[in-house]
Backbone as numpy.savetxt, mean C-alpha at the origin, in Angstrom:
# Nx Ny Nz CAx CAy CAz Cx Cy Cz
-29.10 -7.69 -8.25 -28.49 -6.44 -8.71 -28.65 -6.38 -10.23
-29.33 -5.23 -10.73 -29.41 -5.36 -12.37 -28.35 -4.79 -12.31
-27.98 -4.63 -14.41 -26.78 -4.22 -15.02 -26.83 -2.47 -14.37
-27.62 -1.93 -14.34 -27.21 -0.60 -14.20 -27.17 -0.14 -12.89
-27.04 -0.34 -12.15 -26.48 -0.63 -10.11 -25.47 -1.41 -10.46
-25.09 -2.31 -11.43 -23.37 -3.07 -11.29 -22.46 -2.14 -12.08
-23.30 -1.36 -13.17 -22.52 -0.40 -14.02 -21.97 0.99 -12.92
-23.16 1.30 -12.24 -22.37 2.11 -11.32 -21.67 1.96 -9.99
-21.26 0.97 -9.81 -20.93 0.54 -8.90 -19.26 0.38 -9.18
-19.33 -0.28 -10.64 -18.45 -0.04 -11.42 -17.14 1.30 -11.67
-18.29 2.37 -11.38 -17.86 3.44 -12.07 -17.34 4.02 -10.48
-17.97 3.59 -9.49 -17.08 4.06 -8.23 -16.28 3.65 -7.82
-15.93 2.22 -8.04 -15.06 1.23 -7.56 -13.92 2.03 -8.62
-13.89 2.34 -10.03 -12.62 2.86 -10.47 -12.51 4.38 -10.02
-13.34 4.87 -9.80 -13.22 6.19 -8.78 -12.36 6.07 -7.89
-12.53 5.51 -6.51 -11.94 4.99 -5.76 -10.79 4.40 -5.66
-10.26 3.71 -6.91 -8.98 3.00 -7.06 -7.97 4.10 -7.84
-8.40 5.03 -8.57 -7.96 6.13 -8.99 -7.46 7.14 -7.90
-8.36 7.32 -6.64 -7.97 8.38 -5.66 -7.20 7.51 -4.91
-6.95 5.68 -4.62 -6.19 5.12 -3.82 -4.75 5.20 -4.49
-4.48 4.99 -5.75 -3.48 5.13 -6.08 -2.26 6.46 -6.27
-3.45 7.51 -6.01 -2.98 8.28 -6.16 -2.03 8.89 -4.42
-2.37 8.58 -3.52 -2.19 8.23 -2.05 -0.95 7.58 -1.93
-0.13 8.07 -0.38 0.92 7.66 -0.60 1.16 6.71 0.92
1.88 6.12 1.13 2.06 5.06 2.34 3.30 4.91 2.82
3.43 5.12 4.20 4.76 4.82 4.62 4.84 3.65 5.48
5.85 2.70 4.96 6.22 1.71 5.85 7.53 2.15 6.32
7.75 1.47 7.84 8.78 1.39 8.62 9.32 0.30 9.16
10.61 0.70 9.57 11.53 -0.41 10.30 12.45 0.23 11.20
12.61 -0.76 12.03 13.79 -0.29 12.68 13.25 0.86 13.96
12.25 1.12 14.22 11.44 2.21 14.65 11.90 3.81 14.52
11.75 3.44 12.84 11.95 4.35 12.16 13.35 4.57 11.72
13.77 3.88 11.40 15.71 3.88 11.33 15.33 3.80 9.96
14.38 3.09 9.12 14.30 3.17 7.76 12.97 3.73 7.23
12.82 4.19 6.40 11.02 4.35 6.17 11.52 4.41 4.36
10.31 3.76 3.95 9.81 3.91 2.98 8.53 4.23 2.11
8.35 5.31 1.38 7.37 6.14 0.91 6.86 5.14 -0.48
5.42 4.69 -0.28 5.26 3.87 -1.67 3.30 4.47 -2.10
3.50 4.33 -2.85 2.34 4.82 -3.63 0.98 3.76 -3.89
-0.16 3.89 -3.65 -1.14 3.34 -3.90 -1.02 2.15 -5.24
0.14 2.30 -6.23 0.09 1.59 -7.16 1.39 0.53 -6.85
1.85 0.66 -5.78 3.10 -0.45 -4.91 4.02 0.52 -5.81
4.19 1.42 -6.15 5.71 2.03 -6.59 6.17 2.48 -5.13
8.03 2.82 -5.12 8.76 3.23 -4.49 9.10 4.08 -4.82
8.16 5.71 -3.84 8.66 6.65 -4.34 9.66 7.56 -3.71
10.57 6.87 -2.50 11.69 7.59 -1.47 11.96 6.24 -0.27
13.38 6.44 0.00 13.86 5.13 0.76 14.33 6.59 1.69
14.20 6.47 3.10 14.72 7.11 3.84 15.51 6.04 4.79
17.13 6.61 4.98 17.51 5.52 6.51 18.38 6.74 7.09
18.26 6.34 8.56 18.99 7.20 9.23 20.16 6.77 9.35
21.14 7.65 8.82 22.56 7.23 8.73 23.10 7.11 10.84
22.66 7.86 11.24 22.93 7.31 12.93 22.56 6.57 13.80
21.69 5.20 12.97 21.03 4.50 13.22 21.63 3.27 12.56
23.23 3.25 11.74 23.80 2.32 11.34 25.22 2.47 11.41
26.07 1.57 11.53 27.36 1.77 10.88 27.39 0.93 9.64
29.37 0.54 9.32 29.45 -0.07 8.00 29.47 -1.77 8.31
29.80 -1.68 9.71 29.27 -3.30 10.31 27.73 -3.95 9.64
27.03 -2.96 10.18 25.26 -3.37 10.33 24.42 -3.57 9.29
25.67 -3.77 7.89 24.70 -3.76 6.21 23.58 -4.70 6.24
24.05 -5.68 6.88 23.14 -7.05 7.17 21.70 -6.58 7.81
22.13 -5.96 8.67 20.76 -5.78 9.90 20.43 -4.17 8.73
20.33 -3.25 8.25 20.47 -2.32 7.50 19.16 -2.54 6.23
19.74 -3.97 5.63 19.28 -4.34 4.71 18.21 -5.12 4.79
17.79 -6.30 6.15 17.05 -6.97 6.49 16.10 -5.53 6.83
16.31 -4.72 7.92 15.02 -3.59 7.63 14.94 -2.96 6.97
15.11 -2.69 5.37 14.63 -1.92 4.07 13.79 -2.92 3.64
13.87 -4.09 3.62 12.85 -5.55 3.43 11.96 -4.93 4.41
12.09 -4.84 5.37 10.74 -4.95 6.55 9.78 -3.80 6.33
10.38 -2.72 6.09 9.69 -1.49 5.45 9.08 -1.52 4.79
9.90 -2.10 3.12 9.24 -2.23 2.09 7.53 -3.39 2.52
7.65 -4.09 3.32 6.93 -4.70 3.14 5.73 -4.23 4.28
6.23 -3.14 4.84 4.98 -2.89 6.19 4.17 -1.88 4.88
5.44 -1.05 3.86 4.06 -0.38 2.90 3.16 -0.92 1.96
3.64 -1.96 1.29 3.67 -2.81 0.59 1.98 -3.59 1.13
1.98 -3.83 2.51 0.81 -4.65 3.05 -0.40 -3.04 4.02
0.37 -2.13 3.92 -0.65 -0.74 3.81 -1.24 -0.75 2.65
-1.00 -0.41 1.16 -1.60 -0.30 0.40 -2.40 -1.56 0.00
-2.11 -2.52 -0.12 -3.01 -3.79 -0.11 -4.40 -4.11 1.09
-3.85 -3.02 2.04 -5.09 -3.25 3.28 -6.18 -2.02 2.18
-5.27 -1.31 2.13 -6.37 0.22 1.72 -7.13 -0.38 0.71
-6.45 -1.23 -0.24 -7.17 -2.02 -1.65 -8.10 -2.64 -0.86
-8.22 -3.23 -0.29 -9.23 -4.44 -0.19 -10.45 -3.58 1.12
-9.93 -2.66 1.72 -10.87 -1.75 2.30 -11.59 -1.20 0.77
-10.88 -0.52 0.32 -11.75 0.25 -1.05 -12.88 -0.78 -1.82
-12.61 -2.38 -2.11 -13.30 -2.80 -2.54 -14.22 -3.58 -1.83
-13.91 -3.82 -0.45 -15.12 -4.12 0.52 -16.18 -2.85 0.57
-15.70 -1.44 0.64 -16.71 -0.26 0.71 -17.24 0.10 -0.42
-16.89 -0.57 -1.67 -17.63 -0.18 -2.60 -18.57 -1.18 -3.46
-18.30 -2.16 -2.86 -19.07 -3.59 -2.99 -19.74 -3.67 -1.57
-20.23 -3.18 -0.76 -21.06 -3.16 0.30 -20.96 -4.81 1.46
-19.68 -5.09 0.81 -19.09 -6.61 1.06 -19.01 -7.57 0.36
-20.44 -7.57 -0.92 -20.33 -8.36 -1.75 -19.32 -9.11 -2.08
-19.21 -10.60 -2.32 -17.76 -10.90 -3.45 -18.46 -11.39 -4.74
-17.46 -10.25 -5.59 -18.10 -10.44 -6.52 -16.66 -10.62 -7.91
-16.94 -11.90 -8.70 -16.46 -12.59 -9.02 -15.24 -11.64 -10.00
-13.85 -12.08 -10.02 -13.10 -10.75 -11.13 -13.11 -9.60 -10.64
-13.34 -9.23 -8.58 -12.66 -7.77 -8.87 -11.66 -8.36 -7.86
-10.50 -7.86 -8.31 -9.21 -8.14 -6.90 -9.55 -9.40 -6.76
């Protein structure tokens, strides 16, 4: 690969990470008792829980699935990352990206 096929390759791979971040991801829990809305850049941008899907007993079980959420979006956007840089590296690994 010369410099100018790695330069543009370059220039799509931040293409691409620009339109991933900009993308939003929902993880869930609870089947659906909690969801959380997180953004291509791992921000948290909305915690949804269904208040009839808990009482003031269940903080425990409540709180263990806002963890589970956070982390089903959390491992969405990290799949989408590493899809984006497998499709724009044609599989290549190539040393320093992700």
């Amino acid at each position: 690969m010369n410099m100018r096929e790695l330069q543009k390759m370059q220039q799509r791979l931040l293409k691409m990470q620009e339109d991933l971040e900009k993308k939003e991801y929902t993880g869930t829990a609870g089947g659906g008792a909690v969801t959380i809305q997180m953004s291509g850049k791992y921000e948290i941008l909305g915690v949804k829980i269904d208040p009839e899907a808990f009482n003031a007993e269940d903080i425990e079980e409540l709180e263990v699935m806002v963890k589970a959420a956070a982390k089903d979006a959390f491992d969405k956007v990290s799949d989408a990352q590493q899809k984006l840089v497998s499709n724009a590296t044609g599989g290549m690994r190539i040393p320093g990206l992700f």
